[in-house]
C-alpha positions as CSV (number, residue, x, y, z in Angstrom):
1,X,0.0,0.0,0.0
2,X,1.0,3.6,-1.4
3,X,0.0,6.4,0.3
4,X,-0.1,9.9,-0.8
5,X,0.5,12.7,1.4
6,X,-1.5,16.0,0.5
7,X,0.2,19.3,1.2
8,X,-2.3,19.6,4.4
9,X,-0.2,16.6,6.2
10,X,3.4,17.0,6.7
11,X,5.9,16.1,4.2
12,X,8.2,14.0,6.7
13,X,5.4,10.9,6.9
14,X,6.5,9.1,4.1
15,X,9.7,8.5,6.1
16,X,8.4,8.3,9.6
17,X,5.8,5.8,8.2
18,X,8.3,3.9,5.4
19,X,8.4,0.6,7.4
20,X,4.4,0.3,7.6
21,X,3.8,2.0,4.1
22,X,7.1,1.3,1.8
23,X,6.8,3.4,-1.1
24,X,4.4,6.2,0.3
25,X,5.5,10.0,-0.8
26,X,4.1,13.5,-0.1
27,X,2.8,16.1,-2.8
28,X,5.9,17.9,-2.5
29,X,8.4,15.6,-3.5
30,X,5.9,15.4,-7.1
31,X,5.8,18.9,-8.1
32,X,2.5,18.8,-6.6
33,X,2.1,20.8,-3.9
34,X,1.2,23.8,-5.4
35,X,-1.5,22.1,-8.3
36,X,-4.6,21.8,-8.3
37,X,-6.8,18.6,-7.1
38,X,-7.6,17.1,-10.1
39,X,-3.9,16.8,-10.9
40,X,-2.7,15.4,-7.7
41,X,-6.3,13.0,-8.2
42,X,-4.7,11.8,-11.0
43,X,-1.1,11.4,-10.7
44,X,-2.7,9.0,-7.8
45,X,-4.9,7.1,-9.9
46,X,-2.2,7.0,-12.6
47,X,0.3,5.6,-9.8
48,X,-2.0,3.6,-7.7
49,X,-1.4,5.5,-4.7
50,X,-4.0,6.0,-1.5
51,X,-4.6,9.4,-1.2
52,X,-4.4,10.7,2.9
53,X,-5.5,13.8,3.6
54,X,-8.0,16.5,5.8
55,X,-9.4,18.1,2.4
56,X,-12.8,17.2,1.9
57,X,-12.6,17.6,-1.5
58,X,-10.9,14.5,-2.2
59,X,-14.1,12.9,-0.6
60,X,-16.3,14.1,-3.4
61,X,-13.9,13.2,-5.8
62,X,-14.5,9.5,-4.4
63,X,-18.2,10.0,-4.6
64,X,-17.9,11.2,-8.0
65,X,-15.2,8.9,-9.3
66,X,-15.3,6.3,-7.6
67,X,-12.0,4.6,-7.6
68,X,-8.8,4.4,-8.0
69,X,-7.6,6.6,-6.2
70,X,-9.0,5.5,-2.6
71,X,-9.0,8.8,-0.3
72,X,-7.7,8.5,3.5
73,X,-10.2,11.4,5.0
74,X,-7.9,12.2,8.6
75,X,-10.4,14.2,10.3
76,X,-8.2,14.8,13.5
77,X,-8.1,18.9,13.0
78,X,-4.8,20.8,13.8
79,X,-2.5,18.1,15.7
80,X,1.4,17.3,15.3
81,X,2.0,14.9,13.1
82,X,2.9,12.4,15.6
83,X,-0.8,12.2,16.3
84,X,-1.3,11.3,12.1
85,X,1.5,8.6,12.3
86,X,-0.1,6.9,15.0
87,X,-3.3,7.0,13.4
88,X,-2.2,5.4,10.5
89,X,-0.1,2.3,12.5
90,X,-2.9,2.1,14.8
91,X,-5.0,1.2,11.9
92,X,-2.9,-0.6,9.8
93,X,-5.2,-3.7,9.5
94,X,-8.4,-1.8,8.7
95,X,-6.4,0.3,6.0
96,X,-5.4,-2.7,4.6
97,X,-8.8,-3.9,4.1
98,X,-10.3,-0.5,3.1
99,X,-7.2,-0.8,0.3
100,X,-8.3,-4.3,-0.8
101,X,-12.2,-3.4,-0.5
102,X,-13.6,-3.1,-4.3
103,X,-16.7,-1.7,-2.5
104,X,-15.4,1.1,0.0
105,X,-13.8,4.6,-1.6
106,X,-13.6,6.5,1.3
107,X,-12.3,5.7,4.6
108,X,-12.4,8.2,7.7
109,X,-9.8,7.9,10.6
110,X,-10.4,9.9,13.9
């Protein structure tokens, strides 16, 4: 599993995280953190890349589009990104199955 760190989460997750999530990045390590949406939508589509972040927008997109690309909605607010790493370890297992899920687009973590 690939995730895809919008410019809303911090850019150093794809290294705290690499053990957990090999192969994750962050929209600014693709020329992407100044583009609009529908780009970064589709460089993740195009890449097969789970896209996490706290912009709702990416949740229509899901609803819209369906997918690929699945979104990662973090609904925590303003916290340090601690807070988002354990969040994603915590819920590893439930990720996985949201990730292998042909039925779910949208998962929310809290």
């Amino acid at each position: 599993m690939k995730l895809f760190f919008d410019t809303n989460l911090s850019n150093a997750l794809p290294e705290i995280l690499k053990e957990s999530y090999p192969d994750s990045t962050h929209a600014e390590f693709n020329d992407l953190d100044e583009r609009d949406d529908r780009d970064i939508w589709e460089f993740c589509k195009k890449n097969i890349f789970i896209i996490d972040t706290k912009d709702k927008d990416f949740m229509d997109y899901s609803l819209l589009y369906g997918s690929p690309p699945k979104v990662i909605l973090i609904r925590t607010g303003n916290c340090p990104t601690e807070i988002v790493k354990d969040l994603l370890i915590l819920n590893y297992e439930m990720i996985k199955d949201f990730y292998q899920s042909a039925k779910i687009n949208c998962l929310f973590l809290h």
